[in-house]
BAFI-3210 file (N, C-alpha, C; in Angstrom, 3 decimals, decimal comma, padded with zeros to 6 digits):
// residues 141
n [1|2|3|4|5|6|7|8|9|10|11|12|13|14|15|16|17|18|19|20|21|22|23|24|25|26|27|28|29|30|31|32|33|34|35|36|37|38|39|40|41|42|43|44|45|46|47|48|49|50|51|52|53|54|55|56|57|58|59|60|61|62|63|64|65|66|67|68|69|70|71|72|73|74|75|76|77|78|79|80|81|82|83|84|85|86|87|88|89|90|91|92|93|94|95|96|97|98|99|100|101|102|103|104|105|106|107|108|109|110|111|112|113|114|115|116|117|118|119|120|121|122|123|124|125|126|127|128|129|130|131|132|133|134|135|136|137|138|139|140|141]
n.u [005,121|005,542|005,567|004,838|005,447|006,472|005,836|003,415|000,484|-002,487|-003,688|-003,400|-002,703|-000,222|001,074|000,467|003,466|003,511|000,750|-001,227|-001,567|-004,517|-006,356|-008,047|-011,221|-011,008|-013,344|-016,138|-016,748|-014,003|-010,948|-008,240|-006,200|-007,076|-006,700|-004,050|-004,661|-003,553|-000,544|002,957|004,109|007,580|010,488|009,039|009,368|009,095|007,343|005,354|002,057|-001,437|-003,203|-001,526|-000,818|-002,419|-003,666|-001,326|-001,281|-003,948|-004,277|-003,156|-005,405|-008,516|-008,073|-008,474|-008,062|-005,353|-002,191|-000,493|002,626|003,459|005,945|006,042|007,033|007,671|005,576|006,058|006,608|007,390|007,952|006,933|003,834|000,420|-001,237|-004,468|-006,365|-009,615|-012,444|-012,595|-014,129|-013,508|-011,218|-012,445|-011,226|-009,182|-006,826|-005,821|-004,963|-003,355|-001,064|-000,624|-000,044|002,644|003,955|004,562|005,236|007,151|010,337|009,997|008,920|007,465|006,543|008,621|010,373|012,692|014,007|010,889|009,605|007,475|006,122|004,420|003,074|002,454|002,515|003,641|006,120|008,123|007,197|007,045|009,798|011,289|009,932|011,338|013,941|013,300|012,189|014,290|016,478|014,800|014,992|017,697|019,171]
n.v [-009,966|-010,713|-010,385|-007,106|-004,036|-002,307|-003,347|-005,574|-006,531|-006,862|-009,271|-011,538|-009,933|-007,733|-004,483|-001,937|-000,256|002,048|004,127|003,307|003,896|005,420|005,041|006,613|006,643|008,839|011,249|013,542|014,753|014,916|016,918|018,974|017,938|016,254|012,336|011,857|011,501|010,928|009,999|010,990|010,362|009,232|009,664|008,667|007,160|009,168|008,319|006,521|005,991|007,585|005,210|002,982|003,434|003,939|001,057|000,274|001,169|000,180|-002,350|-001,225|-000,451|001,563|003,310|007,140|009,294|010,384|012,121|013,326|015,272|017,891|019,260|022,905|024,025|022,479|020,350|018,193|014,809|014,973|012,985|013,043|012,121|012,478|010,204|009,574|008,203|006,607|005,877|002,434|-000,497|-002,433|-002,003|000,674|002,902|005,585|006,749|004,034|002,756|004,175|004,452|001,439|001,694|003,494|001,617|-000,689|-000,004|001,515|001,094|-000,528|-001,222|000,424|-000,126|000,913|002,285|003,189|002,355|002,982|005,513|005,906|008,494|010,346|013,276|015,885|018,920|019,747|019,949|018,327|017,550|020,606|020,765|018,740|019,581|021,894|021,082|019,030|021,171|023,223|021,614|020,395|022,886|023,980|021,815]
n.w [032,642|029,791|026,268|026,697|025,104|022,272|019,510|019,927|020,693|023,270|021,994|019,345|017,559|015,919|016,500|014,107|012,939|010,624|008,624|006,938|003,333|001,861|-001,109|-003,109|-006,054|-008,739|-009,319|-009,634|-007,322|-006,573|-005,560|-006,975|-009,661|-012,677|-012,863|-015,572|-019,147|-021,272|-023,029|-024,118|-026,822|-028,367|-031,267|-033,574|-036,465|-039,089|-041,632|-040,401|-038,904|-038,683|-037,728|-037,363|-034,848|-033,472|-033,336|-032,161|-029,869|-029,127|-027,211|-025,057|-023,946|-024,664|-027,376|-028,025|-029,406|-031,753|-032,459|-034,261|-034,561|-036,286|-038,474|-038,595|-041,019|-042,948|-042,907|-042,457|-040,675|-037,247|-035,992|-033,337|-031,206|-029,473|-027,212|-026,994|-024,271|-023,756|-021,887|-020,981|-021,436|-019,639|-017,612|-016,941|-016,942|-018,575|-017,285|-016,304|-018,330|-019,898|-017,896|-018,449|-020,702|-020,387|-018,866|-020,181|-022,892|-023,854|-025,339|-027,722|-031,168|-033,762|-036,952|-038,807|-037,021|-035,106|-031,289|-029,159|-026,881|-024,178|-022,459|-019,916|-019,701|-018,591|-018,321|-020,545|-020,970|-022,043|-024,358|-026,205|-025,605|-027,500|-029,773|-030,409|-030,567|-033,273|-035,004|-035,183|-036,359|-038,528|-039,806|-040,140|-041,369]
ca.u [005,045|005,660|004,865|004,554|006,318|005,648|005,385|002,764|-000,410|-003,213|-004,283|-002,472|-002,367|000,580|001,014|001,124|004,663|003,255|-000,138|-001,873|-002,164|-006,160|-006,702|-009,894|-011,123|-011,592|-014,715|-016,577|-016,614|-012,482|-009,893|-007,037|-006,464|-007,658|-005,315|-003,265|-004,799|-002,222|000,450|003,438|005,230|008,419|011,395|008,646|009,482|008,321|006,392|004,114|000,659|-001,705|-003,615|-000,301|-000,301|-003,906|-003,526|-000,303|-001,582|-005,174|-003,808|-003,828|-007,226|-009,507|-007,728|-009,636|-007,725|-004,008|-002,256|000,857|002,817|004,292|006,337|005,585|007,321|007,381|004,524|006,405|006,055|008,070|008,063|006,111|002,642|-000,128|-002,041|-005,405|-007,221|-010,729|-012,424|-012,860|-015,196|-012,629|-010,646|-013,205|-010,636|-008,331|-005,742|-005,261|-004,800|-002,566|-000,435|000,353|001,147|004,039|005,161|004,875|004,934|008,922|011,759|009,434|009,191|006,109|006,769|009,822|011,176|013,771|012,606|009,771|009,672|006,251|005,888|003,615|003,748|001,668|002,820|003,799|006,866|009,104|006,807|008,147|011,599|011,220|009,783|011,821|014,865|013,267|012,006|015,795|017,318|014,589|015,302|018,797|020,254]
ca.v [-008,932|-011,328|-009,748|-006,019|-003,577|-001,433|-003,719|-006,344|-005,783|-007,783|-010,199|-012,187|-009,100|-007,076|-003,142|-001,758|000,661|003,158|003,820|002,719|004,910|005,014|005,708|006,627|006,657|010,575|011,283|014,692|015,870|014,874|018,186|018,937|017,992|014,751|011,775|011,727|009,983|010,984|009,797|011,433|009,024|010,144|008,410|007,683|007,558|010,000|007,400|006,140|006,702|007,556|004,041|002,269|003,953|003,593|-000,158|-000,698|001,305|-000,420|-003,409|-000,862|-000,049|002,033|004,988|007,922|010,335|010,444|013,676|013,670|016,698|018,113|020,597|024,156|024,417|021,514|019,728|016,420|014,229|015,404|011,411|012,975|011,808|012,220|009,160|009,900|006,666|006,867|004,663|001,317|-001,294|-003,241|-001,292|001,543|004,116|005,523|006,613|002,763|002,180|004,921|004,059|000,544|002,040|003,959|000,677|-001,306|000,424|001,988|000,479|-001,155|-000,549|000,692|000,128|001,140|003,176|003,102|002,198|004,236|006,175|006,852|008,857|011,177|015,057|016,916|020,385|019,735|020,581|016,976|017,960|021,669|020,507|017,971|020,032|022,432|021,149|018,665|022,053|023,529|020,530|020,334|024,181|024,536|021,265]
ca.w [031,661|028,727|025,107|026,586|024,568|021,053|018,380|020,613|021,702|024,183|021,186|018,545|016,188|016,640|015,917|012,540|012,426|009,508|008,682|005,176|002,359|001,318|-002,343|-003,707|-007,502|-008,706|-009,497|-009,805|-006,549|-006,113|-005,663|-007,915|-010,848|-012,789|-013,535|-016,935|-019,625|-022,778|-023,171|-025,057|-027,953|-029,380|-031,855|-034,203|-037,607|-039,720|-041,762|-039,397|-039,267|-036,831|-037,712|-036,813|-033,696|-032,706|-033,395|-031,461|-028,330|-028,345|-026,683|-023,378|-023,608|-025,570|-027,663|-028,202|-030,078|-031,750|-032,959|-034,941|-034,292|-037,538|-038,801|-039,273|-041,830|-044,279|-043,115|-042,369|-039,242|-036,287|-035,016|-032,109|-030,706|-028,483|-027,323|-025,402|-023,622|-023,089|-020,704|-021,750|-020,672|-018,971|-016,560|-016,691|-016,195|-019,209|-016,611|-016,125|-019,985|-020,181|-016,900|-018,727|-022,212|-020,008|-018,101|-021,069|-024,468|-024,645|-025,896|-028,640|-032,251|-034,440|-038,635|-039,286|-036,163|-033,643|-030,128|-028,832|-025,642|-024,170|-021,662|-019,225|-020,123|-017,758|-018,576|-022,032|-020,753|-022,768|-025,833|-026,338|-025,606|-028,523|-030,719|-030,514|-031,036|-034,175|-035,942|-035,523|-037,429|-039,952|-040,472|-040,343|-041,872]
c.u [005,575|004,815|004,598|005,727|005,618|005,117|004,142|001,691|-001,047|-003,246|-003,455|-001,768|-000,995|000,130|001,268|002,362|004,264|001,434|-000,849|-002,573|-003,661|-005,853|-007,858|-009,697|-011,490|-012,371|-015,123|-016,935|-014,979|-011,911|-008,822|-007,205|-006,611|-006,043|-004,997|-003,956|-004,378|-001,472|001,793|004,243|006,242|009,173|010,482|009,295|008,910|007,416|005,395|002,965|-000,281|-002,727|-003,073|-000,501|-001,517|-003,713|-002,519|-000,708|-003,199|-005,098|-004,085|-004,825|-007,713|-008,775|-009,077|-009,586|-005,875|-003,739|-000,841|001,253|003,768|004,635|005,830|005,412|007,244|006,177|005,197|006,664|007,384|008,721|008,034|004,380|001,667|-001,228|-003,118|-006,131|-008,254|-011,218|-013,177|-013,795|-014,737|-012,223|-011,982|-012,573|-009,185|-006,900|-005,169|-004,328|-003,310|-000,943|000,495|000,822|002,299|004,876|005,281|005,170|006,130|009,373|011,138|009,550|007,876|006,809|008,251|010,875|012,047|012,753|012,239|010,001|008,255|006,349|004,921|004,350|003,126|001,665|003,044|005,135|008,025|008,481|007,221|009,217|011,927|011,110|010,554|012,969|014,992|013,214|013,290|016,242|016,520|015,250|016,808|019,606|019,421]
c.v [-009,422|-010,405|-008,395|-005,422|-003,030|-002,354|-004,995|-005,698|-007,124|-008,952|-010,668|-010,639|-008,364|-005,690|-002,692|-000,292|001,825|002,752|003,549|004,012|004,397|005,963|005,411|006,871|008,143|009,816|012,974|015,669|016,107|016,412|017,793|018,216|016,433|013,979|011,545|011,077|009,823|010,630|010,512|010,551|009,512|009,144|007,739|007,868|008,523|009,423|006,818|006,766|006,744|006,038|002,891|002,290|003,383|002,016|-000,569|-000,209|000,981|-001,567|-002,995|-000,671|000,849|003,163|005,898|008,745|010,099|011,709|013,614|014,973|016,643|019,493|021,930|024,453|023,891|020,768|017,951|016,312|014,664|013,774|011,761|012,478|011,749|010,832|009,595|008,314|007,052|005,357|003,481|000,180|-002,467|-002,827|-000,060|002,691|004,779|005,849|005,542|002,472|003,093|004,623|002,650|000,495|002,653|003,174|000,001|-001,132|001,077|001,014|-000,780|-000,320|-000,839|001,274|000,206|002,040|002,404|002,587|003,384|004,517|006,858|007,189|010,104|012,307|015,653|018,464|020,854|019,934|019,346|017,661|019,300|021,582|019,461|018,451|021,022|022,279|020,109|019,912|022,625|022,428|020,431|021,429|024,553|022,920|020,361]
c.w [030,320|027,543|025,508|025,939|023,122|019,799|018,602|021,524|022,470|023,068|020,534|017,617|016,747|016,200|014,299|013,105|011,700|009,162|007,216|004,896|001,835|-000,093|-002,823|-005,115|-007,680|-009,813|-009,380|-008,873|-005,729|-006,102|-006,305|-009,353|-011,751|-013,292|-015,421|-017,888|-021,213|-022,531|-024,469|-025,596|-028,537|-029,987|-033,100|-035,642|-038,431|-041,219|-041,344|-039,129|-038,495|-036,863|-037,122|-035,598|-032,869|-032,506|-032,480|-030,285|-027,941|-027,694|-024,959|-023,043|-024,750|-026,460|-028,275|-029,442|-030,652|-032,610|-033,337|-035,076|-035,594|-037,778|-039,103|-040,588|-043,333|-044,015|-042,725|-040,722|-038,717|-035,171|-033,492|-032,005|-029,740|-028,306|-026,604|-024,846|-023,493|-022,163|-021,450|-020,810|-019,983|-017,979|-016,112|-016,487|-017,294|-018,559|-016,346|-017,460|-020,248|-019,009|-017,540|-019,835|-021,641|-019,440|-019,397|-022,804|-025,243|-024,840|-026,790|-029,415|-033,216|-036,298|-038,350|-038,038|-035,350|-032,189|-029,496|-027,624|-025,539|-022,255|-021,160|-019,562|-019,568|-017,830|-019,951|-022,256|-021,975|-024,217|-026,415|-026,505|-026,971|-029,725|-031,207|-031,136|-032,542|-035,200|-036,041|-036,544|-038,555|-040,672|-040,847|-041,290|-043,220]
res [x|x|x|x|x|x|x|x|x|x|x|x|x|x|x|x|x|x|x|x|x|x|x|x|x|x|x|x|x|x|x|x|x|x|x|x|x|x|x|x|x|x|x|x|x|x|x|x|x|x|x|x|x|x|x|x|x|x|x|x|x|x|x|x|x|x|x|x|x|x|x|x|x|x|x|x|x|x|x|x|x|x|x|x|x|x|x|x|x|x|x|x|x|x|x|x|x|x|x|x|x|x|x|x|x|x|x|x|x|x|x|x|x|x|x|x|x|x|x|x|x|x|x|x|x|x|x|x|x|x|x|x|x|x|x|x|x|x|x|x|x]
***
């Protein structure tokens, strides 16, 4: 009864322990909801332009769209940003593009700013909280 037991079977192979995650690409007949393909930028300077921006995040792939969020009140940059990816003829998939502007694209610096922080916002929920408390400080100080 050599080799019987859980992790050994009849053949060379042994048992797999856990079973493999399958991931599929969404597509138009997938459920829930599609993957991410903005990114939110904050820390920017309020100089910076959305040309700057486009330029430093086409390196991940294709941008589509950028959207400088600005004050109500005065009209001046909030040194927030949305990035969108569209799909590029490389990866094929702006969720990719967007995935490695969030591993690779913080704690860098665009013109004149501090380092950047990009990250996923799915709810909008980081962007509210940002804005919020930039429009207080423009307003009150």
């Amino acid at each position: 009864m050599l080799g019987y037991g859980k992790n050994t079977s009849r053949g060379r192979q042994t048992y797999r322990s856990t079973l493999l995650q399958i991931q599929y690409k969404f597509d138009e007949f997938s459920v829930g909801p599609a993957p991410l393909q903005t990114v939110l930028v904050s820390n920017l300077s309020p100089l910076t332009t959305e040309s700057q921006i486009m330029t430093y995040f086409s390196v991940y792939g294709q941008v589509e769209c950028v959207i400088i969020e600005k004050c109500p009140l005065t009209g001046g940059s909030l040194g927030l940003a949305r990035v969108t990816f569209g799909a590029d003829i490389a990866s094929g998939d702006g969720h990719m593009a967007a995935c490695r502007a969030v591993e690779k694209g913080s704690g860098r610096h665009i013109g004149g700013s501090s380092a950047i922080k990009v990250e996923f916002d799915p709810g909008g929920k980081n962007h509210k909280s940002h804005r919020n408390l930039i429009c207080y400080f423009y307003y009150y100080f």
